[in-house]
N, C-alpha and C positions, 0 to 999 in steps of 0.2 A: 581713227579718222575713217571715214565713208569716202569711198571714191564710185562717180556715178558714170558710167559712159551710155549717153541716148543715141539711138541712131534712128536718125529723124530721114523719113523718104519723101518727099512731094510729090505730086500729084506734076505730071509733065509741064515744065515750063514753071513753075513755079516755087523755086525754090528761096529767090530773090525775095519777094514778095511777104513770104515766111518770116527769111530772116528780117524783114525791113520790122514786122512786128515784133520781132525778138527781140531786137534793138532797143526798142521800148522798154520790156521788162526787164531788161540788164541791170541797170542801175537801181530798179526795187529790190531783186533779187540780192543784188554785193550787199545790201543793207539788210539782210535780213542775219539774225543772228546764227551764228556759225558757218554763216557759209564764209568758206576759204576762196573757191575759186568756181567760176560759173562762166562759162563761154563759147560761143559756137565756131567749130573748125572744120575747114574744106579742103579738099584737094592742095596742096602743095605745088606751088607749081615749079618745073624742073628736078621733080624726084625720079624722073626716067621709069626702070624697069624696077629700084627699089621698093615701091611700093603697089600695090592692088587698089585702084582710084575707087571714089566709092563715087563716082560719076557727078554728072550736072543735077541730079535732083534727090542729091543726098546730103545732108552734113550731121556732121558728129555733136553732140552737148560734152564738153568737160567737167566734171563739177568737181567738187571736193568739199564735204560737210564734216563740222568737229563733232556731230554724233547722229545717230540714227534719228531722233527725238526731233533735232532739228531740221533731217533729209522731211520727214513725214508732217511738218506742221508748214516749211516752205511747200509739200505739194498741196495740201490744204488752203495754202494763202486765196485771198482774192484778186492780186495780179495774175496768176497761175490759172486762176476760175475764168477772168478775162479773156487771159490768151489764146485758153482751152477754143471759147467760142469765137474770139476773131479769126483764128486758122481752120475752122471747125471745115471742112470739105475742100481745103488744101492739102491735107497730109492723107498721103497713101499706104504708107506704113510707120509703125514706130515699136523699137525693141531697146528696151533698158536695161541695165548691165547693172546691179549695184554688189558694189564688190568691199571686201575688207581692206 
């Protein structure tokens, strides 16, 4: 199993907006083959001092693919190519994590 953590930065004030596109591609993406799990997470709210907030213009991608094959042909896809340019000068940073 491939497990992917993004960590998606916006561009101030805009992170809302982001995910309102992401929303969209959620339900291409669970259809695509092998993806196990695919979903965008924020701040928790009342974690107190347990956690390190990743603030108002961050959120995390969860993903979990049944193979490498599959991570690399979902980033290929044409909803992904989409997205790419509907956020295209909203995202301020992005660092992807793909882990075993």
């Amino acid at each position: 199993m491939i497990h992917v953590v993004a960590i998606i930065t916006t561009e101030a004030g805009k992170r809302a907006e982001v995910l309102e596109a992401f929303a969209k591609i959620v339900p291409l993406v669970h259809a695509e083959s092998g993806c196990i799990e695919y979903q965008p997470v924020t701040d928790a709210d009342g974690a107190g001092s347990n956690q390190t907030p990743l603030g108002p213009d961050t959120f995390i991608v969860a993903e979990k693919w049944a193979s490498m094959d599959e991570l690399k042909a979902h980033s290929a896809s044409d909803h992904m190519a989409e997205y790419a340019r509907t956020v295209k000068g909203l995202i301020a940073g992005r660092k992807v994590h793909i882990l075993n």
